[in-house]
N, C-alpha and C positions, 0 to 999 in steps of 0.2 A: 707666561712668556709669549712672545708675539713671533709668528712663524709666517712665513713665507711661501706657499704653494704653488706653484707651476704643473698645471695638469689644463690639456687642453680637451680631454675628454668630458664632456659634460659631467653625465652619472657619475665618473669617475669623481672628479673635482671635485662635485656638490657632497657627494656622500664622505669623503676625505675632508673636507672641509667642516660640514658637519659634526664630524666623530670627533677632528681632533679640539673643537669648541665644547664640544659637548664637557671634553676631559677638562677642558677648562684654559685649554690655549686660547690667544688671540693669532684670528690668521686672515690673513690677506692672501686672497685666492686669483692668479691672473692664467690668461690663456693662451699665450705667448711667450716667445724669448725674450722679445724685444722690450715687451710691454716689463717681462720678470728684470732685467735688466736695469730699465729706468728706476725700478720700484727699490733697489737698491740707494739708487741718488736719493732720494727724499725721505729714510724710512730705515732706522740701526734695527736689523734682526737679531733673533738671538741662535735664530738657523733657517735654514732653507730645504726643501723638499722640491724638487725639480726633476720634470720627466726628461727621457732623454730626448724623443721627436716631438719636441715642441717646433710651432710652424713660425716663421719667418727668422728663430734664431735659435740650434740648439742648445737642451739644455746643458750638451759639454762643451760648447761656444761660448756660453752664458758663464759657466765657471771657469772656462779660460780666463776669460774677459777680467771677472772680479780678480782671478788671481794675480796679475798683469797689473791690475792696479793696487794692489794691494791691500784687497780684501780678503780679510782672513774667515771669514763668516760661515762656520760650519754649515757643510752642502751635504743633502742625502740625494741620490742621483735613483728615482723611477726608471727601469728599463724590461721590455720586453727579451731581452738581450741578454742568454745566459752563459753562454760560450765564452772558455777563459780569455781569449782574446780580447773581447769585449769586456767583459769586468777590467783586467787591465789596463785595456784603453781607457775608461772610464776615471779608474784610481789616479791613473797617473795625469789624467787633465788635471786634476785637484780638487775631485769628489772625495769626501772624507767615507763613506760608507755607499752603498747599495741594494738596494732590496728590487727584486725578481717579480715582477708580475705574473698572477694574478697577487694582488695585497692585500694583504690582512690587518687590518685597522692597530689589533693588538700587538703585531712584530713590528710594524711601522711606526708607534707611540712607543713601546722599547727603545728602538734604534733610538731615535729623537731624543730621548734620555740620554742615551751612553754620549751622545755626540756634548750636547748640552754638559753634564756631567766633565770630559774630558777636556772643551774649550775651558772650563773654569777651573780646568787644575785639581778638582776633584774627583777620588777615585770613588768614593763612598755616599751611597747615593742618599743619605740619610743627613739633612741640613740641621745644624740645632745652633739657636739663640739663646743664652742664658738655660733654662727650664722649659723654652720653645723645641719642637722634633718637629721635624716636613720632611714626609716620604714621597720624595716626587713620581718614585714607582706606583705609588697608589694613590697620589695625590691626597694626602690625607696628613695631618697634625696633632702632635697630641704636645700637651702644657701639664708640666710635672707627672709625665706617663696616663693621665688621661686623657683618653680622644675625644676631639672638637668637634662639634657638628657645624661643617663649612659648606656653603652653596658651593657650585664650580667658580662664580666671579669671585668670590670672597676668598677663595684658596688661593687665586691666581693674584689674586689684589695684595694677601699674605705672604705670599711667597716673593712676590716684587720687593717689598720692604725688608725681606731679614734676606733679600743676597745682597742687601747696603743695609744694614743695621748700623743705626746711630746717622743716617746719612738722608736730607730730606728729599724726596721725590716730591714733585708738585701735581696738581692735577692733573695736567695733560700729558705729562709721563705715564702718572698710574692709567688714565685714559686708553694711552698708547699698548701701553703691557697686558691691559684688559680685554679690550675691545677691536675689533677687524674691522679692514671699509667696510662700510654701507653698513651698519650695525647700528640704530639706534641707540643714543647713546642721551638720557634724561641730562638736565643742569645740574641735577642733584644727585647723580648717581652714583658719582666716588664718595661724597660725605653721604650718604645713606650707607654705603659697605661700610665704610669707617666706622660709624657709629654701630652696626651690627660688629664689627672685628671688637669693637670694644667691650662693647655689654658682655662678650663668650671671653674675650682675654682677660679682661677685669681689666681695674684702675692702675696707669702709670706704661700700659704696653705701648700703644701709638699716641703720638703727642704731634700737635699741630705745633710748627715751627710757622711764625706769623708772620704774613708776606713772603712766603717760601713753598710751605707744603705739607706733607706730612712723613711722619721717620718714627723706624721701630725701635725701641729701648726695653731693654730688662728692668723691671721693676728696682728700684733704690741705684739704677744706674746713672753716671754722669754724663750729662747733656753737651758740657762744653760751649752751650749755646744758652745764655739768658733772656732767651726773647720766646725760649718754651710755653708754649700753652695746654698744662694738661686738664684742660678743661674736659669735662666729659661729652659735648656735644663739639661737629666739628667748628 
C-alpha cells in the first residue's frame, strides 16, 4: 500500500518512514503542508499520516482542504495535542483517527490497518483469494493454510494483486503500490518479484495479461480475457 507521510521533524519522519517500509509499505515522506497537499494532485493513496504543526499549511488545513474537494483519503492526524478539545477539533476537520505523540511505530501500523481495513468496507482483517490468506496485521500469507516465505516487496506486490483479483495492474501501478520517491527502483524489478511470487505460488496464480500487466487468479479459474499468458517467466 502506498502511504503518505507528513512529518516535518527529521528523526521523526526518517525513522517513521523507515519502519513503515520496512513492513513493507510504499511511502512518500514530505515536510510540509503545502508540499503534503500537492502530493495529493499527482499521486491516489491508500491513506495519509499527517502531523498536525506542519509549517507553511496545517495538517488540519491540509485535510480541510481534501475534504472540500472531495477527498475521501483515509487521514491519520500526528499530534502533540492531547486535550479533548483538540482531539475533537481534529476529528471533526475530517481526520479519520489520531495518535498522541510520543509514537510507537507498532500502534501507528495498527491504526493504518483499521483505517485501510474500514475505507474497503472490510471489517475482517484476514484477505483470502481462492486457497490464497493475507494477514495484513502480520503481513504474512499462507496458500492452502501453509505459510509463504515473502520478502517485504513481494508481500506488498502480493497484496496489490488479490485486492483486484482477476483484474490487471501494470507495472507502474505495481511500481506505484511498491515503492516511495526517491527509492531506486531496477527496470527489472517488478518482473523479478513476479517471477519469485510465482516459483512460492506455483503454476497458474499470476498470469501476465499482454500489453496490460499483470493479475491474480486462482488456479483452474476463468480469465475472461484470451490474451492470458501464463507463461512461467514474466
Amino acid at each position: 500500500m502506498r502511504l503518505l507521510l507528513a512529518e516535518d521533524d527529521p528523526d521523526l519522519g526518517r525513522a517513521l518512514s523507515d519502519g513503515l517500509r520496512h513492513l513493507g509499505h510504499a511511502v512518500d515522506w514530505v515536510e510540509d503542508g503545502l508540499h503534503a497537499l500537492h502530493a495529493f494532485d499527482a499521486t491516489p493513496y491508500a491513506a495519509a499520516i499527517l502531523d498536525w504543526n506542519l509549517p507553511r499549511m496545517s495538517g488540519v488545513d491540509v485535510i480541510a482542504a481534501l475534504r472540500r474537494r472531495g477527498d475521501g483519503t483515509p487521514v491519520l492526524l500526528l499530534t502533540a495535542r492531547d486535550a479533548l478539545d483538540d482531539r475533537v477539533t481534529g476529528l471533526d476537520c475530517g481526520a479519520d483517527d489520531y495518535v498522541v505523540k510520543p509514537v510507537h511505530l507498532d500502534e501507528l501500523a495498527a491504526r493504518v490497518r483499521a483505517l485501510l481495513r474500514r475505507s474497503g468496507g472490510d471489517a475482517v482483517p484476514v484477505q483470502r483469494v481462492g486457497a490464497l490468506e493475507l494477514d495484513p496485521a502480520v503481513r504474512s500469507a499462507r496458500l492452502d493454510g501453509h505459510p509463504l516465505e515473502l520478502s517485504p516487496r513481494e508481500y506488498a506486490l502480493l497484496e496489490s494483486l488479490a485486492t483486484h483479483p482477476g483484474r490487471a495492474l501494470s507495472r507502474a501501478q505495481l511500481e506505484e503500490a511498491v515503492y516511495g520517491w526517491g527509492e531506486e527502483v531496477a527496470s527489472n524489478a517488478i518482473e523479478v518479484h513476479i517471477h519469485h511470487l510465482r516459483r512460492k505460488l506455483g503454476p497458474g496464480w499470476v498470469r501476465t495479461l499482454r500489453g496490460v500487466g499483470y493479475a491474480l487468479f486462482p488456479p483452474n479459474g476463468t480469465t475472461g480475457n484470451d490474451t492470458a499468458d501464463e507463461s512461467e517467466m514474466p
